[in-house]
Residue, then its C-alpha position, 0 to 999 in steps of 0.5 A: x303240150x306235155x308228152x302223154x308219158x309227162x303226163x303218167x308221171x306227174x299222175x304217179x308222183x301225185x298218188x305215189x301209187x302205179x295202180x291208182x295212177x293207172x285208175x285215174x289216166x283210164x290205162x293199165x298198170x303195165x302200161x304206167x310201168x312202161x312211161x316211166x322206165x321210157x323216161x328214166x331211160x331217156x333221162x338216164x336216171x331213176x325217178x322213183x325208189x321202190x321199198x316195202x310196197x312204197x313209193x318215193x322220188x328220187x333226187x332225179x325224180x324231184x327235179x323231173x316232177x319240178x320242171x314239168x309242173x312248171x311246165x303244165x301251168x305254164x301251158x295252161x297260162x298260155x292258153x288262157x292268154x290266147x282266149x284272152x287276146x280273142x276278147x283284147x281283155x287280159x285276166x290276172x289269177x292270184x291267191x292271197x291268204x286270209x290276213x293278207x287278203x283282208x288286212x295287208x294288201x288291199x291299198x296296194x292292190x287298189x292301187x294296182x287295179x287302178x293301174x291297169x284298167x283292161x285287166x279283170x281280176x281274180x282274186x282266190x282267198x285260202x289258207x297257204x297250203x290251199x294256195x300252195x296246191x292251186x298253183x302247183x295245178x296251175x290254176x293260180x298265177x302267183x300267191x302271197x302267203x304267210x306259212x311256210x313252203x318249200x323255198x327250193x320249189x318257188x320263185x320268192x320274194x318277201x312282201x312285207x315283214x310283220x309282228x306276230x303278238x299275242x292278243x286279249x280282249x282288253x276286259x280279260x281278265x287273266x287268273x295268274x300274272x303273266x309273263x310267258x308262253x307257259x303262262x297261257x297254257x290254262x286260257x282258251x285259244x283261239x287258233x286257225x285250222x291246220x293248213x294255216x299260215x297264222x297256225x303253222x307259224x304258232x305251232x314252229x314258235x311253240x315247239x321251239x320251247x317244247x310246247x304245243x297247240x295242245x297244251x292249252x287248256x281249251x281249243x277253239x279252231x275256226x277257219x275265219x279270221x274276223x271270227x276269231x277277231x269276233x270272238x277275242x272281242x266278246x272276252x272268248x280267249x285269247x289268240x295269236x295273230x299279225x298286229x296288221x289284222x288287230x291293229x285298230x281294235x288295239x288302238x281303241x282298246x278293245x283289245x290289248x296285246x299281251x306281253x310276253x317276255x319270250x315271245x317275240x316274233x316277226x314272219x314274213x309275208x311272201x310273194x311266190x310263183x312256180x320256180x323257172x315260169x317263162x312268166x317269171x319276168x312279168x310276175x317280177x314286175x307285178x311284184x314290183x307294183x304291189x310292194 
């Protein structure tokens, strides 16, 4: 169990704010103030920089803010096994991002469900950042996204390696010839919300060439990948997705990926826990059992 000053510290480092730390844990500030210079003295380093009014962690503080997150949803993890040996039923909380929930992983998790017929699932869909902040909560055990995260904060290991194309209906009709990313620009894309994985990895690629989401002539944001894939079919824009989740529409023709000369580009999709988990050995061989 977490000392209660363990406690007043992730809560600063959450609102990176003594006073609304304060408000939250029901105490006072000076009282806030005392459970962290208790613990920068008992760790003989200090955990926060003070500049202007504003907040930061130092490098002692980052590592400190690291282990006790692991620590905190690791002892939720143990209570949620000692309700569950009361039952004989063990329960398996995960997140998956929308393509790979949708598109990538349901033959191996098939496969896996059938493997352990004593186990209920729980199965959390969500855009990276959502399954990101789940488990830093502690309210998932592991994650497979596609977005980008912090490596140094996970324990990582790369599902699988996907082509990410561009994609038309194959009735659009384009108004110009096109080559490349720029050539796009006056079209109307189709692009999941901020957060997003499948966004986050367009946004890298474009900025790489000094563009962006905004560069193209008109936007259509939605939060749903069958949407999108709706929508490209109805001739609606165009977009940019993993070939795993348009592979049959592009097989019957329905729709067609668009050739791009400088654009080429594979992700990978990556299966992630908190860093140092005393699970870690049991989330390797879930691992090992889904690939």
């Amino acid at each position: 169990m977490l000392d209660f000053r363990a406690e007043t510290f992730l809560a600063v480092c959450k609102y990176m704010n003594f006073t609304h730390a304060a408000d939250a844990l029901n105490l006072t500030q000076p009282a806030v103030s005392q459970h962290i210079k208790y613990l920068e003295n008992r760790y003989h380093a200090p955990l926060f920089l003070r500049e202007n009014k504003k907040l930061t962690l130092t490098l002692a503080g980052e590592i400190l803010r690291s282990a006790l997150e692991t620590m905190r949803n690791d002892e939720t993890t143990i209570e949620e096994r000692m309700k569950e040996s009361l039952s004989a039923k063990k329960v398996l909380t995960f997140g998956v991002t929308m393509t790979i929930g949708e598109y990538a992983i349901v033959p191996a998790l098939s496969k896996f469900v059938k493997l352990h017929p004593d186990t209920d699932f729980h199965i959390r869909y969500g855009n990276t950042q959502t399954l990101l902040s789940a488990l830093h909560e502690g309210t998932i055990d592991f994650a497979i996204v596609e977005g980008y995260f912090q490596k140094e904060m996970y324990e990582t290991r790369v599902y699988r390696t996907e082509e990410y194309i561009a994609v038309a209906s194959g009735n659009h009709h384009f108004t110009k010839s096109v080559h490349t990313l720029s050539d796009l620009t006056s079209e109307r894309l189709l692009v999941r919300e901020p957060g997003s994985g499948t966004r986050a990895v367009l946004a890298k690629t474009l900025a790489l060439k000094n563009m962006s989401i905004r560069d193209f002539a008109h936007i259509i944001e939605v939060e749903n990948i069958h949407t999108i894939v709706s929508l490209l079919r109805h001739d609606c824009g165009i977009a940019f997705l993993y070939k795993a989740a348009v592979e049959e529409e592009i097989r019957s023709g329905v729709l067609r990926q668009i050739p791009l000369s400088d654009f080429m580009v594979k992700h990978d999709f990556t299966f992630l826990w908190n860093k140092n988990s005393i699970f870690s050995k049991e989330y390797e061989e879930i691992f090992e059992e889904l690939k």
